[in-house]
C-alpha positions in Angstrom: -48.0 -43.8 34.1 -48.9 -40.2 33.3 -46.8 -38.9 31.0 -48.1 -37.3 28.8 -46.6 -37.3 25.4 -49.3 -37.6 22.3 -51.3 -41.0 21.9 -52.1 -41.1 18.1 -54.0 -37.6 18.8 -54.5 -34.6 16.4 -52.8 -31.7 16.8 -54.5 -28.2 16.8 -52.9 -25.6 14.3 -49.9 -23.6 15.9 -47.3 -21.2 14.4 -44.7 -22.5 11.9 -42.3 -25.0 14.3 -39.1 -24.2 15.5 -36.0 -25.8 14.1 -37.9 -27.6 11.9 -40.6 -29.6 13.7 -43.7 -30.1 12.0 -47.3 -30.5 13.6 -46.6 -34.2 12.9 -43.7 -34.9 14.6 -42.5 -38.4 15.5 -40.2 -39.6 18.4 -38.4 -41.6 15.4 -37.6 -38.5 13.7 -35.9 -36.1 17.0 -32.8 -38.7 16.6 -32.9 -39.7 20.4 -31.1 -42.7 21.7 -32.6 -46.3 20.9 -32.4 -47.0 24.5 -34.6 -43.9 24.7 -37.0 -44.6 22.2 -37.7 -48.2 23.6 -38.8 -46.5 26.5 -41.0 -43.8 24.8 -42.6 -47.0 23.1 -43.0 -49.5 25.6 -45.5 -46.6 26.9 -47.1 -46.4 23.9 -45.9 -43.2 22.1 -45.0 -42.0 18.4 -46.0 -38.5 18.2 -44.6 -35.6 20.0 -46.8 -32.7 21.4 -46.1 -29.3 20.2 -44.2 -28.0 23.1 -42.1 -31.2 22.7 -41.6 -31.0 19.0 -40.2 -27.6 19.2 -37.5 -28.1 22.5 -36.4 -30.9 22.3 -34.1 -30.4 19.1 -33.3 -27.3 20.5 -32.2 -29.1 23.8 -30.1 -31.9 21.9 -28.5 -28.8 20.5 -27.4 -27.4 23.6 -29.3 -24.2 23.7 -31.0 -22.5 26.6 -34.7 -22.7 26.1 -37.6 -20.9 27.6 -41.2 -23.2 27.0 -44.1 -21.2 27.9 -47.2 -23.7 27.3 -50.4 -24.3 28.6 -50.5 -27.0 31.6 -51.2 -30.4 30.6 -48.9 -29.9 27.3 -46.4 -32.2 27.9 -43.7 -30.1 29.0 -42.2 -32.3 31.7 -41.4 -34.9 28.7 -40.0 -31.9 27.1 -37.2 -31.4 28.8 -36.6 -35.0 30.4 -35.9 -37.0 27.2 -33.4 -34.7 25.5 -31.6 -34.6 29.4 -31.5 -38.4 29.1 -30.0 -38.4 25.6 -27.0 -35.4 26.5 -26.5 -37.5 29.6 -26.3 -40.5 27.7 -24.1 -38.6 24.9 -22.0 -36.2 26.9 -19.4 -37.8 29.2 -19.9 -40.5 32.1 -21.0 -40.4 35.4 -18.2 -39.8 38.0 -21.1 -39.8 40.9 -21.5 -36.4 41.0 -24.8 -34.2 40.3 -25.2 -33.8 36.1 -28.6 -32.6 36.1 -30.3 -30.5 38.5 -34.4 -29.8 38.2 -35.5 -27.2 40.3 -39.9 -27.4 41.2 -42.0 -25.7 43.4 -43.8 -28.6 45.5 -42.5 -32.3 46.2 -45.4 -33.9 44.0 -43.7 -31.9 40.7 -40.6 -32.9 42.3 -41.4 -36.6 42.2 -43.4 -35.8 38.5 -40.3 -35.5 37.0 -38.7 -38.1 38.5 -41.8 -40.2 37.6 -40.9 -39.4 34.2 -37.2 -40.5 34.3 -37.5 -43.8 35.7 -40.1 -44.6 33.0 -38.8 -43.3 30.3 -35.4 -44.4 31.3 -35.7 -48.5 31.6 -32.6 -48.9 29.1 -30.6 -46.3 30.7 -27.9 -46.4 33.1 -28.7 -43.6 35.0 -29.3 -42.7 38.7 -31.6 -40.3 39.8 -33.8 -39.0 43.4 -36.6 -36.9 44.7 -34.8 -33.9 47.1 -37.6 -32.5 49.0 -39.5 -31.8 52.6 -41.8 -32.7 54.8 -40.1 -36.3 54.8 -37.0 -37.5 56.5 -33.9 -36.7 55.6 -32.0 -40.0 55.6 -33.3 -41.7 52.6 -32.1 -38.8 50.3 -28.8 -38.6 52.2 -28.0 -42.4 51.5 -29.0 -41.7 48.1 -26.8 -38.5 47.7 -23.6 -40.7 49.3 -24.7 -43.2 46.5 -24.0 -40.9 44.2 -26.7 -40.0 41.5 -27.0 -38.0 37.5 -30.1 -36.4 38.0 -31.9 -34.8 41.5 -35.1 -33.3 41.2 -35.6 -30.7 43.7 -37.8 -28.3 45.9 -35.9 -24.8 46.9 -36.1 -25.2 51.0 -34.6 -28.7 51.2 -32.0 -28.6 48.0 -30.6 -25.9 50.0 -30.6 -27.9 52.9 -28.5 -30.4 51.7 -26.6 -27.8 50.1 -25.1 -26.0 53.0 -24.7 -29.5 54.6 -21.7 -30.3 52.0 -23.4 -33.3 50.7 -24.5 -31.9 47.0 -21.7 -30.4 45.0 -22.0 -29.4 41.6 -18.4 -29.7 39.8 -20.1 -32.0 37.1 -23.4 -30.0 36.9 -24.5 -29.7 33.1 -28.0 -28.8 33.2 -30.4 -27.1 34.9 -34.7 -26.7 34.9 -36.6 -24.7 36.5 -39.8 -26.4 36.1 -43.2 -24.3 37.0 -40.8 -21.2 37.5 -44.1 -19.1 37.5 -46.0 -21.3 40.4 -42.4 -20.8 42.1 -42.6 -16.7 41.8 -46.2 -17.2 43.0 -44.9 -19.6 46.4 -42.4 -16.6 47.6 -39.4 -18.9 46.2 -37.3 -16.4 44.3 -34.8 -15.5 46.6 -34.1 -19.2 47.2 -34.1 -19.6 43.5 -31.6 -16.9 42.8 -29.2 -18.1 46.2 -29.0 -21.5 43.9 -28.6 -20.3 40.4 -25.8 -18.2 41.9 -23.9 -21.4 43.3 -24.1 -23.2 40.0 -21.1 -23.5 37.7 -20.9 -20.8 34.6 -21.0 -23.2 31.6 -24.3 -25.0 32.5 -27.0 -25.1 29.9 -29.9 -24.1 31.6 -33.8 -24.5 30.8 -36.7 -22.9 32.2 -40.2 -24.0 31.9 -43.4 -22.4 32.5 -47.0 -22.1 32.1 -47.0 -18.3 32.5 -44.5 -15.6 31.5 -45.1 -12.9 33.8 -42.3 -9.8 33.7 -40.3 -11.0 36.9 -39.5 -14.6 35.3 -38.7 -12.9 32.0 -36.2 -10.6 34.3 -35.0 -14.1 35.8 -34.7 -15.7 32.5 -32.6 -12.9 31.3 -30.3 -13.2 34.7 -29.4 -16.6 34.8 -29.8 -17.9 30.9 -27.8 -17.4 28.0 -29.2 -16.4 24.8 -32.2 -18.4 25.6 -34.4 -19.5 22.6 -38.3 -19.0 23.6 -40.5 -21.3 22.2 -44.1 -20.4 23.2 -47.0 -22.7 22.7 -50.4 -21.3 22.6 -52.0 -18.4 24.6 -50.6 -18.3 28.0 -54.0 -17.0 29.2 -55.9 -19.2 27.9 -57.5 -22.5 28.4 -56.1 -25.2 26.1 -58.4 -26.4 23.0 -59.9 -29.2 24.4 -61.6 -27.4 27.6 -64.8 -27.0 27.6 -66.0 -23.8 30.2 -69.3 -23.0 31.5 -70.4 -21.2 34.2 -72.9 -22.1 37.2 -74.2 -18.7 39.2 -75.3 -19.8 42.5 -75.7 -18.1 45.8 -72.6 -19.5 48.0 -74.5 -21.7 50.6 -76.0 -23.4 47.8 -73.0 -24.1 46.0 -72.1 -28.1 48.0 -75.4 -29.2 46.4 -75.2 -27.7 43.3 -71.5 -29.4 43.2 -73.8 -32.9 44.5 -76.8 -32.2 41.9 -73.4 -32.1 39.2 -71.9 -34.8 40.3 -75.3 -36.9 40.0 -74.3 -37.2 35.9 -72.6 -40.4 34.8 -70.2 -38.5 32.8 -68.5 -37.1 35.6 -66.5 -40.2 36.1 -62.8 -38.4 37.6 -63.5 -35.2 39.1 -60.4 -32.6 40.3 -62.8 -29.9 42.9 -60.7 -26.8 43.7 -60.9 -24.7 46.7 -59.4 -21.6 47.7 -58.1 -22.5 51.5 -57.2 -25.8 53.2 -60.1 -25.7 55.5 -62.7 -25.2 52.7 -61.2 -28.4 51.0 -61.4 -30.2 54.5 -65.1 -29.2 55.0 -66.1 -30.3 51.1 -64.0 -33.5 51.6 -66.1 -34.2 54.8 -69.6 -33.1 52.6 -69.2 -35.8 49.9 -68.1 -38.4 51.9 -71.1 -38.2 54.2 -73.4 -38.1 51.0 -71.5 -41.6 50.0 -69.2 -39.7 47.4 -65.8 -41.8 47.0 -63.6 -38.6 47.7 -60.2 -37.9 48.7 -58.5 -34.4 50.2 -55.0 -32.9 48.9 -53.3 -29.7 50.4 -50.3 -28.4 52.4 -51.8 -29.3 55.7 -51.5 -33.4 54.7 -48.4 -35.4 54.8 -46.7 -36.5 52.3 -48.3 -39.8 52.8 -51.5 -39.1 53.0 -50.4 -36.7 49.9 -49.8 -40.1 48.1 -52.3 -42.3 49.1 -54.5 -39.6 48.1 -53.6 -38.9 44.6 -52.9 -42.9 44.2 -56.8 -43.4 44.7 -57.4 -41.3 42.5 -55.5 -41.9 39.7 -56.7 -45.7 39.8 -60.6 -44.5 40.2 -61.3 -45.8 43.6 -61.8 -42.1 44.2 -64.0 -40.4 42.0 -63.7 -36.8 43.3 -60.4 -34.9 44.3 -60.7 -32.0 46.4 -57.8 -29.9 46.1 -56.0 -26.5 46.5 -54.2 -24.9 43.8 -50.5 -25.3 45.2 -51.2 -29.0 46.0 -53.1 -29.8 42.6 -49.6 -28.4 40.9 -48.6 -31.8 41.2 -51.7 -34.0 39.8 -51.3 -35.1 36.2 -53.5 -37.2 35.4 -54.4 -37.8 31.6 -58.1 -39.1 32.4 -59.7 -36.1 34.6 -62.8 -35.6 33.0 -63.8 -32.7 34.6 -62.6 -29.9 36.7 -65.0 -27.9 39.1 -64.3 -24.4 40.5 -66.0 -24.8 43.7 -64.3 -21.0 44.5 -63.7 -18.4 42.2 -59.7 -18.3 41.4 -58.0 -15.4 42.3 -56.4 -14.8 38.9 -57.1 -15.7 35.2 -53.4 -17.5 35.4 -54.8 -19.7 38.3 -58.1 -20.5 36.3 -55.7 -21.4 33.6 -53.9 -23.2 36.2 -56.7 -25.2 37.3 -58.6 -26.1 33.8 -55.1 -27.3 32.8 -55.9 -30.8 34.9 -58.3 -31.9 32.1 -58.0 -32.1 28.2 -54.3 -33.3 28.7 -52.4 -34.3 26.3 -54.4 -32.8 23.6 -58.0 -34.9 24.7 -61.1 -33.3 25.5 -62.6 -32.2 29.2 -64.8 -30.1 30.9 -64.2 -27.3 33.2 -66.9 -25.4 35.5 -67.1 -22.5 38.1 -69.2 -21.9 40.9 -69.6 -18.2 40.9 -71.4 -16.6 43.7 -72.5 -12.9 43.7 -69.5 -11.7 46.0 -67.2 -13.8 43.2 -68.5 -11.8 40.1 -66.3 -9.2 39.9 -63.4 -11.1 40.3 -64.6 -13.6 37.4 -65.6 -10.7 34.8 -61.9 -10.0 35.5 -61.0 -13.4 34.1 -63.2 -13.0 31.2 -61.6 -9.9 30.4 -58.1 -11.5 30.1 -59.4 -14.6 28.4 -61.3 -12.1 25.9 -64.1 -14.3 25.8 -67.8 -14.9 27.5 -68.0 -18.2 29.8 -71.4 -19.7 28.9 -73.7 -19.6 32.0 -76.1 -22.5 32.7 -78.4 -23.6 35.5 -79.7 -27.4 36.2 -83.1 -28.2 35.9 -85.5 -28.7 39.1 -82.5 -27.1 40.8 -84.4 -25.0 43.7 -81.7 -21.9 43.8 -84.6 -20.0 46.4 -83.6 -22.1 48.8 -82.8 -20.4 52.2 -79.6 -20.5 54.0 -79.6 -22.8 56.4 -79.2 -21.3 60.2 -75.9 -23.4 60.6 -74.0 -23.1 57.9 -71.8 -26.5 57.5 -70.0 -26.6 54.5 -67.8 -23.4 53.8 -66.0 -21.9 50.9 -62.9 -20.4 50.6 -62.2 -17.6 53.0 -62.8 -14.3 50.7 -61.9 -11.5 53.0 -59.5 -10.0 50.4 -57.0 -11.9 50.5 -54.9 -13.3 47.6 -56.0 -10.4 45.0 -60.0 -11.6 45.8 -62.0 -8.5 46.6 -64.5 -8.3 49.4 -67.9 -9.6 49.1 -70.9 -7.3 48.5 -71.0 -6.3 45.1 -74.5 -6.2 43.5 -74.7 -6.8 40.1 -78.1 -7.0 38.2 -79.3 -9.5 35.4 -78.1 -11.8 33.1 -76.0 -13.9 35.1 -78.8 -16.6 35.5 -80.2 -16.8 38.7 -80.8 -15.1 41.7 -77.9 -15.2 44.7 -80.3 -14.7 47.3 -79.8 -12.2 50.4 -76.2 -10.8 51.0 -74.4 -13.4 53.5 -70.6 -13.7 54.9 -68.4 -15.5 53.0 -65.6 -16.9 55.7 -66.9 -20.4 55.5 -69.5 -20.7 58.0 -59.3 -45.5 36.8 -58.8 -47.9 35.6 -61.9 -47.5 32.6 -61.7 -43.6 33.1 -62.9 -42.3 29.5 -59.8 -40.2 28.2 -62.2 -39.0 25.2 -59.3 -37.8 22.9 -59.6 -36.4 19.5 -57.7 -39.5 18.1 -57.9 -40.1 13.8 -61.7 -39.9 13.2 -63.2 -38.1 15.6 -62.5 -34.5 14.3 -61.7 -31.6 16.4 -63.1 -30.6 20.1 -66.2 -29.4 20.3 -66.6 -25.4 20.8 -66.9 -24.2 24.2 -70.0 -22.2 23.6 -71.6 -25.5 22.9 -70.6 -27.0 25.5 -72.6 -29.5 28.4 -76.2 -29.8 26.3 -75.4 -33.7 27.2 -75.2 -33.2 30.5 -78.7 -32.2 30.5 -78.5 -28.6 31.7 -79.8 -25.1 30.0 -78.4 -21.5 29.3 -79.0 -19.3 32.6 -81.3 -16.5 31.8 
């Protein structure tokens, strides 16, 4: 289960709380259900995170809320367990829809309801996944069932929703979880036809990682005098990352990735990639050099979707490769490390992306292969995360190596698309070593160690210390 709510962990100092939550909040102490709390215990929880501490007495209250908060905070918990409780508390089923969450791809989709059935055990409520790619009749059946909650992507809740078979007459609340990942995917206008067919006196919730100025305009359309708690800096890299960079020309960068991977420490590995093909081609390179990998992005099926993130959640796959829309749905409390194999477009995406480790307040790693077409681009992201990446290189690393005359591996596809500006751009020293001639850039757990900063351990190392274990020196 990968919910992630605080294991006995510290918590790093925030502003004063929100309706009275303290940095030591216990589950005890937000007055939820017993039949809830037996659930929150029986997965081994008594502290809430900070995004958790702050909404969810709001929520119990009835409020709209807006959470901003770094991913891998423990938002998803944030909003299900007060739902369960004003379900639980606030009139009885009649078989209609009482809660409706609203997410960008079908693996937040099932996330949430991930979170329900296991933090609802004790409770006698009904809920199902609503989303595409996957036949219909399964979700009808369930729908003519009747359920509380339905957790939801845009394309196929409205589906069902000009087919007659979801009404919302009983509809109490509403989330829209990842509302910034949504904005990003072109789903606004869907969003906006739904909020519009939802009944008046709804208490609505948004949730977010980002606040960017057309989800604020959103927020101030559809909620009612929403409280917004925000958690940390939004562009920003929670606590527990630790970020270094790795310069290396592009064709170089599948063995770099292979020289990396070669440390015992990297025991659960999310890979990022810009395009679906790039993740093919990478998924294709570590398998033939014996790497247990598996591949996750739009192009799969949702069963291959599942079987992929299954492996690697239980270890028999030590490296995901992944693009950012699919990865939206991997949370995973034991990712040790996250590699940028390509460059993301935006410091929200890198944000995004490191998100995947240090969850739930533990400790990761997070590196970027930056090429020298990629350099602009990430002096961009250090300029909105106000701070210096440290640069390293590996020893006995040969970066003079030519390219080879076939070029078999790819990156992502950085013809300027998807804010990434062309390739070309020359910059001089200090960024470690040379990138070689100019090229084209189109391509060419079981025992995972969650090392979290439990009682005793003290707080996360600081990022400009970062990776001296793994062996590795300061580029020059």
């Amino acid at each position: 289960m990968t919910t992630p709510l605080q294991r006995h962990a510290s918590t790093p100092p925030t502003p004063p709380p929100v309706g009275g939550a303290t940095l030591d909040t216990t589950f005890e102490s937000l007055g939820l259900l017993p039949a809830i709390m037996n659930g929150i215990r029986a997965l081994g929880f008594e502290r809430a995170t900070p995004i958790q501490a702050k909404t969810i007495p709001l929520i119990l209250q009835g409020r709209d809320v807006i959470g901003c908060a770094q991913t891998g905070t423990g938002k998803t918990a944030a909003f299900v367990l007060p739902i369960l409780h004003r379900l639980m508390t606030h009139g009885k089923s009649r078989g209609h829809v009482r809660t409706l969450i609203i997410a960008p791809t079908r693996e937040l989709a099932l996330q949430s309801m991930t979170h329900i059935r296991a933090l609802s055990k004790e409770v006698p409520l009904t809920g199902a996944a609503i989303f595409g790619g996957v036949p219909m009749d399964p979700q009808i059946k369930a729908l003519q069932r009747g359920v509380d909650i339905i957790s939801a992507t845009p394309g196929r809740l409205l589906d069902h929703l000009y087919s007659g078979r979801i009404d919302f007459v009983d509809l109490q609340i509403v989330v829209l979880d990842e509302a910034d990942r949504m904005l990003d995917m072109g789903f606004m206008p869907d969003i906006q036809k739904i909020m519009k067919l939802l009944p008046s006196g709804r208490q609505s919730l948004m949730f977010s990682a980002t606040m960017p100025p057309e989800i604020a305009a959103l927020a101030h359309r559809f909620l009612r005098d929403p409280v917004t708690v925000q958690i940390g800096l939004s562009t920003a890299p929670a606590d527990g990352v630790r970020q270094a960079v790795y310069p290396v020309p592009r064709h170089q960068k599948p063995q770099l990735l292979l020289a990396l991977l070669k440390q015992e420490q990297m025991d659960s590995v999310l890979v990022f990639t810009r395009t679906k093909r790039a993740a093919d081609r990478l998924f294709q390179t570590l398998s033939h050099e014996g790497i247990q990998a598996s591949v996750m992005h739009g192009d799969r099926s949702q069963d291959q979707r599942l079987r992929a993130l299954d492996r690697f959640r239980t270890g028999r796959s030590r490296v995901m490769v992944a693009t950012d829309v699919a990865a939206r749905g991997i949370h995973i409390d034991d990712i040790s490390h996250v590699v940028n194999f390509d460059v993301p477009g935006t410091a929200e995406d890198y944000v995004h992306r490191c998100g995947r480790t240090a969850r739930a307040q533990a400790t990761g790693d997070a590196f970027t292969l930056v090429d020298e077409s990629e350099e602009p681009v990430w002096a961009e992201i250090e300029r909105a995360l106000k701070r210096t990446v440290p640069r390293l290189t590996i020893d006995g690393f040969n970066y003079a190596a030519p390219r080879p005359a076939s070029q078999g591996y790819g990156g992502g596809d950085h013809r300027s698309r998807g804010g990434f500006r062309r390739p070309g751009l020359s910059h001089g020293g200090g960024h470690g070593p040379q990138y070689g001639g100019r090229s084209e850039h189109r391509g060419g757990r079981p025992d995972h160690r969650a090392r979290r900063n439990g009682p005793g351990h003290g707080p996360a190392k600081p990022a400009d210390r970062a990776h001296h274990r793994h062996g590795h020196k300061p580029a020059a």
